[in-house]
Phi, psi and omega in degrees: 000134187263131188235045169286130208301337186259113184286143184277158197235173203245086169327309191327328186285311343174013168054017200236119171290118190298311196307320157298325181262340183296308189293331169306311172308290212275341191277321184298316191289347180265356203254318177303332179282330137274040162043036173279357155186147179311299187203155188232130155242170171237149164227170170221127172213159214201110170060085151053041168205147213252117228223006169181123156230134185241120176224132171204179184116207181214135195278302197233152156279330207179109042267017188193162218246122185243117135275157185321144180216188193275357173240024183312153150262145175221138189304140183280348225342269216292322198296012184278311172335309192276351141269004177258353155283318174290326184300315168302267198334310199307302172270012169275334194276349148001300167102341194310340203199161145254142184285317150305346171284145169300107162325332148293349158324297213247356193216084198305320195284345192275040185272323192324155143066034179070038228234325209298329150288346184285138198246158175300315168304330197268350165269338212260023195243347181081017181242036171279339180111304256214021205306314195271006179321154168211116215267168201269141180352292201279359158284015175300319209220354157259132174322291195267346166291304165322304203303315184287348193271333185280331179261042172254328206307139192250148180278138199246355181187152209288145187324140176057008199266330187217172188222123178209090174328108188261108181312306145249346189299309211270000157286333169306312189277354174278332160305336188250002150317290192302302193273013152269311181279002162249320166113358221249164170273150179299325187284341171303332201289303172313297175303331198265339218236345189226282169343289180297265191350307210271005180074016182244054178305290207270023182236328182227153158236138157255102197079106193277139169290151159265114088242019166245355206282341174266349163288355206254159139273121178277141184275139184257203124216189181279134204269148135337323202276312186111017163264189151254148163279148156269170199277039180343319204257018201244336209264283250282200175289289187303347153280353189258340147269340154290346175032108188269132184279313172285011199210265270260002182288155164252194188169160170226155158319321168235035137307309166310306175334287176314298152349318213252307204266332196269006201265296179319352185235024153088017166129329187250195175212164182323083178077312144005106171272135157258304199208166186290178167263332167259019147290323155254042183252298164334308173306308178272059173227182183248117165297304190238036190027264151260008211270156202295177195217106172279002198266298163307325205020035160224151158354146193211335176055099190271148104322177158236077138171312200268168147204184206250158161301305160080192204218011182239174230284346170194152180205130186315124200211188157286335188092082181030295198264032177277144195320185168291311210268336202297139189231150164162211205175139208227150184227140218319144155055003220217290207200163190217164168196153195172171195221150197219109212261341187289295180255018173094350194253126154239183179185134184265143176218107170238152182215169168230046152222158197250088209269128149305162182278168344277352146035265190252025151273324167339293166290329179290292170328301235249296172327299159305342183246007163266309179340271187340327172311293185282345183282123156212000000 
């Protein structure tokens, strides 16, 4: 029985220009037809109702071609931060942590290597020192092997000094956090603190089960040939059951939506309190102000796990024309998800090939600014 969180809404009412998501349908559809990725899905939900779900395309390629369907899995890579941020909010409002506190507060060994002051905010903020840190094979899929391997990680610059977008380092050590203050594995943590709570069982995974492996999109990227390829490191077991916490979730579009939407309603989801409103209110700030994220190399206005739109001349995306407050998280070369606190809307975009820049910052601005279109 599906007890999904978002009751469905009825676009025509829904303050959402049909004539604007129709030309988004067609811009997704043309791009699939010229094969720049096998398949997409989208959803939009607005004041706690889920008012458009789309999935078209293809799941698989091979050996034989699966299309896509509405209960596909589709990989999450970056948006998996913004549910390992959110599992973080849960304990800090806890009282289990301070965002201020020293990692080493709580994780005595990862003092090593000069380490002993980066503070969690200066990790989950991308200032830590550490972005190509890389943790070792067995710490993928072992507790304690993780634990030892992130607190070897050596610093490439002193902690808070620069914003250099850490791609997977700095989510190993927020995992190996989440399991010294709960005792817990992490991807278990996520799923009983966020997941489970919010009704999206059958919507998000931290750790793929195989009795969900017929539910996936395989990640593709672009072939030499001017086809697609898959993706080797993206396919295999071990990444689809250890879920590298900053890359590795799986997900349907209005799953995210939703996610989004429980953010946008001050902390709850159908009827369900997750978290206060000035626990996100906390969350959801610009952190690290204006200052360049060299990795990006424009502003990036971090939060901590999402960031904002801001006010300076372009931001990786969200989209040109989003409000200033507009928030969300995007996954390398593949997908975007946000929120828009002004008007009520979030909305998920997922594909399954992981296309380059610049490309596909490109498809993204034009995407996020037809939504943005349609909102009055």
């Amino acid at each position: 029985m599906d007890t999904f969180p978002l009751p469905a809404g009825d676009l025509a009412s829904s303050g959402l220009r049909t004539d604007r998501l129709e030309r988004l349908a067609g811009f997704i559809d043309s791009q699939i037809a010229e094969g720049r990725y096998p398949g997409a899905q989208i959803a939009i939900a607005r004041h706690g109702r889920l008012l458009l779900e789309r999935t078209v395309g293809d799941a698989r390629l091979l050996p034989e071609r699966v299309p896509a369907r509405p209960d596909t899995l589709w990989l999450l890579y970056s948006n998996t931060k913004v549910l390992m941020a959110t599992a973080l909010w849960r304990l800090a409002e806890d009282g289990l942590f301070s965002f201020d506190d020293r990692v080493s507060d709580h994780v005595p060994d990862f003092a090593k290597h000069g380490k002993r002051d980066i503070t969690i905010l200066q990790v989950i903020t991308h200032q830590g020192g550490f972005p190509n840190a890389q943790i070792s094979r067995e710490g993928w899929l072992d507790r304690e092997a993780r634990l030892r391997s992130v607190c070897e990680f050596t610093l490439e610059w002193t902690p808070g000094t620069r914003i250099e977008y850490h791609a997977l380092s700095a989510h190993w050590v927020l995992a190996a956090l989440i399991e010294r203050l709960t005792g817990r594995d992490f991807r278990e943590q996520v799923r009983a603190s966020v997941i489970e709570p919010l009704g999206l069982g059958r919507d998000l995974y931290m750790g793929l089960p195989p009795s969900e492996d017929a539910r996936v999109s395989d990640m593709h990227e672009p072939g030499a040939d001017g086809g697609q390829s898959l993706r080797a490191d993206s396919n295999n077991e071990t990444w689809r059951r250890a879920c590298a916490p900053g890359g590795g979730a799986y997900g349907t579009a209005r799953g995210m939506a939703a996610l989004y939407q429980m953010m946008l309603a001050g902390g709850t989801l159908g009827g369900v309190r997750l978290l206060s409103p000035r626990t996100l209110a906390f969350a959801i700030r610009n952190h690290t102000g204006d200052r360049l994220d060299h990795y990006m190399g424009m502003p990036m206005h971090r939060g901590l796990g999402p960031h904002l739109r801001g006010t300076t001349t372009t931001i990786r995306g969200l989209g040109s024309h989003a409000s200033p407050g507009t928030f969300g998280h995007g996954g390398v070369g593949s997908s975007y998800c946000w929120a828009d606190p002004e008007s009520g809307v979030s909305f998920a975009y997922l594909t399954n090939s992981r296309v380059p820049d610049p490309w596909h910052s490109v498809r993204l601005d034009r995407v996020s600014n037809l939504v943005h279109a349609a909102i009055v």
